[in-house]
C-alpha positions in Angstrom: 81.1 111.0 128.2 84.0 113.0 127.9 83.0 114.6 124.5 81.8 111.2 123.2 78.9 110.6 121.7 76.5 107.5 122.4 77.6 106.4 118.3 80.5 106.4 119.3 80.3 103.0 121.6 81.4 100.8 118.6 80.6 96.9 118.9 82.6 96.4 116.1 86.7 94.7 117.1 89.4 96.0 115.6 90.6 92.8 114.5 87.5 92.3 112.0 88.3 95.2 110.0 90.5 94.8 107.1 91.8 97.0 104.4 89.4 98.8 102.1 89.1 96.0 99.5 88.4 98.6 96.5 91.8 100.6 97.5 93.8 97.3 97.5 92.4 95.9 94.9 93.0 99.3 92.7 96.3 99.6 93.7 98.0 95.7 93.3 96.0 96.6 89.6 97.8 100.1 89.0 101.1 98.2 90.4 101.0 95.2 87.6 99.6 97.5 85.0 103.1 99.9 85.7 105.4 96.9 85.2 104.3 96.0 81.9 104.1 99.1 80.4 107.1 100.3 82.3 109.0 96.9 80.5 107.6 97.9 77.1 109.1 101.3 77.6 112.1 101.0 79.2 114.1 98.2 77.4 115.6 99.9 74.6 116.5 102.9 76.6 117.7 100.4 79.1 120.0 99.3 76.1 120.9 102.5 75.1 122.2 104.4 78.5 123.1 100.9 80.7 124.2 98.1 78.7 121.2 96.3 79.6 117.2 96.0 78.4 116.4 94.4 81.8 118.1 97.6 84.1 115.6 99.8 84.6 112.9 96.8 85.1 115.3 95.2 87.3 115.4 98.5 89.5 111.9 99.0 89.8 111.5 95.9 90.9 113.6 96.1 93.5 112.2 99.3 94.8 108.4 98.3 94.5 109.6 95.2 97.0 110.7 97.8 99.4 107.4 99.8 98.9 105.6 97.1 99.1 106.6 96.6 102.7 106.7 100.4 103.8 103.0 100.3 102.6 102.3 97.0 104.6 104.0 98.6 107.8 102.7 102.2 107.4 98.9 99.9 106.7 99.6 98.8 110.6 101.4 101.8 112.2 98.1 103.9 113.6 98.7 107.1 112.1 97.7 109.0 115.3 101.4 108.1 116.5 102.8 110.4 113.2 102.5 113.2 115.7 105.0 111.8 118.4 107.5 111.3 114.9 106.8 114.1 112.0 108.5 117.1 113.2 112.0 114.3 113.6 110.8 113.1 109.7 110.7 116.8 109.0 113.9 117.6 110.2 115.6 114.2 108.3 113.7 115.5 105.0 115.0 119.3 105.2 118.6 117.7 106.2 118.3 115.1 102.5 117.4 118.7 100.3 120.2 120.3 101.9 122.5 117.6 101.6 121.5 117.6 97.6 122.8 120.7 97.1 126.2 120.3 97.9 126.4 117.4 95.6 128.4 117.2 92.8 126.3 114.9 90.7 124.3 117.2 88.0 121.9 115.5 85.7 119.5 117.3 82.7 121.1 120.5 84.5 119.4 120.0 88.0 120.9 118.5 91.6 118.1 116.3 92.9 119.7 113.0 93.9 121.8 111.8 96.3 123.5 109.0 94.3 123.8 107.6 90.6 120.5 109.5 89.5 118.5 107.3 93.2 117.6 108.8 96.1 115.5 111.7 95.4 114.7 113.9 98.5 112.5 115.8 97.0 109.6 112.9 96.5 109.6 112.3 100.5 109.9 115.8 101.0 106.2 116.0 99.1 105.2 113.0 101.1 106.8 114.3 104.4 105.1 117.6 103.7 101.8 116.6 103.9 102.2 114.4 106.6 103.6 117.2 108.6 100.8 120.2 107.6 98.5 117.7 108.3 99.7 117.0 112.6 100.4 121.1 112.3 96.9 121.9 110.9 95.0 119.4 113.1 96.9 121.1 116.1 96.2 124.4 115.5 92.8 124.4 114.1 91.6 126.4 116.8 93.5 129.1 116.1 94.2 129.0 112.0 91.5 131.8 111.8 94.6 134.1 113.3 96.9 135.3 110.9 100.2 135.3 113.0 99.2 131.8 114.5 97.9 130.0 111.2 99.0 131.7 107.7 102.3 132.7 108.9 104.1 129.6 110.2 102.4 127.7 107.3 104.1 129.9 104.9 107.3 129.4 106.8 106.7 125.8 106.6 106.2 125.9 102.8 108.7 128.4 102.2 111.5 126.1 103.7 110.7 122.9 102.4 109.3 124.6 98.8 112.6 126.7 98.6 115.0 124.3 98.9 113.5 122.5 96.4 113.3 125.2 94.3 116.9 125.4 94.7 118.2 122.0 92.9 116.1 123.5 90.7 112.6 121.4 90.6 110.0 123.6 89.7 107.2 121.4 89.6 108.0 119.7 93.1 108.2 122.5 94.7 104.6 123.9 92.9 103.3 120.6 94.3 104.5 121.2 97.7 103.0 124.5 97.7 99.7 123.5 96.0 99.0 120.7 98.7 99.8 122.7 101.7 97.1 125.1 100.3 94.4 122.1 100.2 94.8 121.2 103.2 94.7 124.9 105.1 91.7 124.6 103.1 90.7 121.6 104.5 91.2 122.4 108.0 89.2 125.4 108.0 91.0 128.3 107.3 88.9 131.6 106.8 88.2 132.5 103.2 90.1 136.0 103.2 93.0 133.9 104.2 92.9 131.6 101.2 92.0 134.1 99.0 95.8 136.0 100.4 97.3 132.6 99.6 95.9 132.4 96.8 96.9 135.9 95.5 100.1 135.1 96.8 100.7 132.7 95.0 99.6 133.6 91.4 102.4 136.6 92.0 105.3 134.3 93.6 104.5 131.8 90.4 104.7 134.9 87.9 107.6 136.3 89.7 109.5 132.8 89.1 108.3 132.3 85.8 110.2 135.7 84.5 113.3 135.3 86.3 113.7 131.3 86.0 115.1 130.5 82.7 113.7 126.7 82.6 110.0 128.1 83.6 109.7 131.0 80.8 111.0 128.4 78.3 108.4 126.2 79.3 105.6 128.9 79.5 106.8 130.3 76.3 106.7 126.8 74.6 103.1 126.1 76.1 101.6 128.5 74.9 102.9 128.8 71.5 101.9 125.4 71.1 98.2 126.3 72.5 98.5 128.2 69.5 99.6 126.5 67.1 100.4 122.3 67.7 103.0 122.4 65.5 105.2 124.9 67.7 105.4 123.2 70.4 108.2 122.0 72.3 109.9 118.9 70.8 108.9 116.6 73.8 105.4 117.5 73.4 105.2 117.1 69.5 106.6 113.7 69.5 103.7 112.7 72.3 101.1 114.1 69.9 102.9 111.8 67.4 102.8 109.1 69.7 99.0 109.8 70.9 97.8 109.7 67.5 99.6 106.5 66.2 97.5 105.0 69.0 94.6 105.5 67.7 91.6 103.7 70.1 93.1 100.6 70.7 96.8 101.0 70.1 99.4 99.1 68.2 100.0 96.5 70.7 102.1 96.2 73.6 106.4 96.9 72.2 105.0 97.5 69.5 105.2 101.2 70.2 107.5 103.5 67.5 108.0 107.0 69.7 110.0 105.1 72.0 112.6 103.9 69.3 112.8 106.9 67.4 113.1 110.0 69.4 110.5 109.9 71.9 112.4 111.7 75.1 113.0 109.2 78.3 110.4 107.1 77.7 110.2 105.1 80.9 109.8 108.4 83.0 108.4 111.2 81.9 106.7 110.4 78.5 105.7 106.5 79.8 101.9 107.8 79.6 102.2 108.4 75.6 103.7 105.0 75.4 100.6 103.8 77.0 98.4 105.7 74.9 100.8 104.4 71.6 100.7 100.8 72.4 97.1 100.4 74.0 94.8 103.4 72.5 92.7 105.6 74.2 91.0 102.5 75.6 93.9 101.4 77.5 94.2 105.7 78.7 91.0 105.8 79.8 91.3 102.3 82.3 94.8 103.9 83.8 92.7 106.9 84.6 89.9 104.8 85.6 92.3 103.3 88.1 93.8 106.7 89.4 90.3 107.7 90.2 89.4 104.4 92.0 92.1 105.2 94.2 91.1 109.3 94.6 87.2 107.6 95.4 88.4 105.4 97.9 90.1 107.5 99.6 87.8 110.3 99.5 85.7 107.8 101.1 88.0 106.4 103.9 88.1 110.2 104.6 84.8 110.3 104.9 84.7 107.8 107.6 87.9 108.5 109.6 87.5 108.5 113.8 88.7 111.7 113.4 89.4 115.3 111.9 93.0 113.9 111.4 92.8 111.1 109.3 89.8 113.1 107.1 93.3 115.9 106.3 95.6 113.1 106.1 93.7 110.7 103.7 92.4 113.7 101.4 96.0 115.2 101.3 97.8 111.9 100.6 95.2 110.6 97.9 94.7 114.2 96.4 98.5 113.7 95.7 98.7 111.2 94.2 95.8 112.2 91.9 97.1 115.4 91.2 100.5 113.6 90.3 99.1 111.9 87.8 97.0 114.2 86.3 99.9 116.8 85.8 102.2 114.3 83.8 98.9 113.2 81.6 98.1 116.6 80.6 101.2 117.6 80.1 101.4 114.8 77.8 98.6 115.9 75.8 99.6 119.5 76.0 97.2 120.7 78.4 99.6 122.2 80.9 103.2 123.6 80.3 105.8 121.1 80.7 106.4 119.5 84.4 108.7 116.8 85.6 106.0 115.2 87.7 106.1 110.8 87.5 103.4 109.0 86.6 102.7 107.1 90.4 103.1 103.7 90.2 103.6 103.4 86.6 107.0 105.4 85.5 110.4 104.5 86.4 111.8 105.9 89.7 111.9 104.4 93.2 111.8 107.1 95.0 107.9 108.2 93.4 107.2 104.7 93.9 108.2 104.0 97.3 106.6 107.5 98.4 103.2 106.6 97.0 102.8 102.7 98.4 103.6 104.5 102.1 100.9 107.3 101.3 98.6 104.7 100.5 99.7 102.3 103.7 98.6 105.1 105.9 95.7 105.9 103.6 95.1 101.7 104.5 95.9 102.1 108.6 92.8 105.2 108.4 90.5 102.9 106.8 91.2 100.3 108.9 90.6 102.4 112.4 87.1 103.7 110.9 84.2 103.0 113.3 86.4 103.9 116.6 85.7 106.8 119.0 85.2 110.4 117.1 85.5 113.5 119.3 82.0 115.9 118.8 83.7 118.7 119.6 86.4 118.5 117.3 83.7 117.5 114.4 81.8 120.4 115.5 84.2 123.0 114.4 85.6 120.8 111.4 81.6 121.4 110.4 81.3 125.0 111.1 84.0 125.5 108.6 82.4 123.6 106.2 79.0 125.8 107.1 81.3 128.7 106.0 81.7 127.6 102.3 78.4 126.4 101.9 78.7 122.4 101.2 76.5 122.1 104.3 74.6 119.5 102.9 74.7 116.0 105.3 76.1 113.4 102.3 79.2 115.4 102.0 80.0 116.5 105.4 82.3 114.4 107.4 80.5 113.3 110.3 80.6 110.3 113.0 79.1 107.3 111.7 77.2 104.3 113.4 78.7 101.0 112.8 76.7 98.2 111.5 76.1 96.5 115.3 75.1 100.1 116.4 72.3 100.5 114.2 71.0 97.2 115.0 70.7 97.8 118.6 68.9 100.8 117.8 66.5 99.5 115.0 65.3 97.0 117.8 64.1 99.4 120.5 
């Protein structure tokens, strides 16, 4: 049947599948949970650098309206058609983190936006990036086991788009860029020698960076003195520990948080997660990450049960992201990890992060909704064989075709 399997005959319409409730339901959750903690944090700052509490609120509302409908769009665009449109996206992305650099507008020493502080390239270009490895990848899967056909251009890719970001200078973007593209060569089957090179590589190239990059030393230096000694740590990260411990377990009560009034640096962005932690405890920490990691299940999950090798990379790529996001601004937080500028998705201030997650998570929404259809064999086949190769051969893990609910029934009543 054309490389179709019997289980693949799906009874099932498309217009009885929905969203995956879970995922929604997580998300409009992690959305409401952002704006009042992102109020709380952000008014007096507000104050301070625009004339007005409500400014930063005001803004984020205004970008989560237009997020909210690139997620319900991207929910219905099939995701199949991203590979008649990435390598256009690609080209828009890579002219936006050109474009920043020849702008005059500087802010905390770095060129990242286009205008007034909005606009910030380098958040699609993360978003863009994955979307892009992921149509590459799936394309060339049959060759990825050849170096000048699979490690090569994806270095090229990642050099480009990771160097000019680099450039404005955004260290942990550009990290985060690299780090993903890695996951998913991973993911599409690359030989282990390979990823072991890449991975070599890029212990070196982050070394290399860290001693001639004047921002990434002081960071590295600061980290580890205050692994050392808590007290020695970089002023940002001592007044979170100050913040973190106010907290206590349950917290002082929402605005009723200190840090943010008396030193605490940008509150609404950056240091938003040791607001949290000040004003609802380490009860209210542990629900945020609750919620980050309903999100990461769910779409671990929907990757699971994609049609196809395709939507497996591109809901693991787009969900690991958004995980990893949030995971890198908490432990820095906590002083677990030297200093980043990563956002807290869905929760700090900054349309760009915000906008860029709801559309990872519309597609992540259009996969789940096309679960159940046709799966090529072939194509699973030598997704699986590279799985055989690492040794998680074991059938619960293992992406595989699935049988729909009417399919099972038909066959339970022979």
């Amino acid at each position: 049947m054309n490389g179709y399997s019997y289980y693949d005959i799906q009874p099932e319409s498309k217009s009885r599948r929905g969203f995956d409730l879970p995922l929604l339901v997580a998300t409009i959750a992690l959305i409401i949970f952002g704006l009042v903690m992102l109020f709380s944090a952000s008014w007096d700052y507000s104050l301070t650098e625009y004339g007005s509490p409500m400014y930063m609120f005001e803004r984020q509302l205004m970008w989560l309206g237009l997020g909210l409908a690139a997620m319900f769009v991207l929910s219905r665009f099939d995701y199949h058609n991203w590979r008649k449109f990435i390598v256009p996206a690609m080209g828009v992305t890579i002219l936006l983190l050109v474009a920043v650099l020849f702008m005059n507008e500087i802010r905390l020493g770095a060129k990242r936006s286009l205008y007034q502080g909005s606009y910030q390239p380098s958040e699609l270009a993360k978003l863009i990036s994955i979307l892009y490895l992921s149509v590459w990848l799936h394309a060339k899967r049959q060759f990825l086991h050849d170096i000048s056909l699979g490690l090569i251009p994806l270095g090229v890719i990642l050099g480009v788009v990771g160097g000019l970001i680099y450039q404005q200078p955004d260290l942990s973007a550009a990290a985060t860029v690299f780090l993903m593209g890695g996951l998913l060569f991973f993911l599409a089957g690359a030989d282990l020698k390979q990823i072991a090179l890449v991975l070599a590589a890029a212990l070196i190239a982050g070394w290399l960076i860290v001693q001639i990059n004047v921002t990434g030393h002081q960071r590295i230096a600061d980290f580890i003195a205050g692994l050392k000694d808590p007290t020695q740590a970089s002023y940002h990260v001592q007044r979170s520990f100050e913040a973190l411990v106010n907290g206590g377990w349950f917290g002082v009560g929402i605005g009723r948080g200190q840090s943010k009034l008396t030193g605490l640096p940008v509150p609404p962005t950056d240091s938003i997660f040791a607001v949290i932690v000040e004003e609802l405890g380490l009860f209210g920490a542990l629900f945020l990450i609750g919620l980050y990691a309903m999100i990461v299940w769910r779409g671990l999950v929907i990757a699971r049960r994609a049609p196809d090798m395709l939507g497996t990379i591109l809901a693991t790529g787009l969900v690991a992201w958004i995980g990893f996001e949030a995971s890198i601004n908490m432990a820095v937080m906590v002083g677990l990890l030297p200093f980043a500028g990563n956002a807290l998705p869905f929760v700090s201030a900054g349309g760009s992060n915000l906008v860029s997650s709801l559309a990872a998570l519309g597609i992540v929404m259009n996969i789940s909704r096309q679960r159940g259809e046709a799966v090529n064999d072939e194509e699973w086949r030598s997704y699986s064989a590279a799985i055989d190769l690492r040794g998680w051969n074991r059938r619960r893990r293992v992406p595989r075709p699935r049988r729909s609910a009417g399919a099972e029934r038909q066959t339970s009543g022979r």
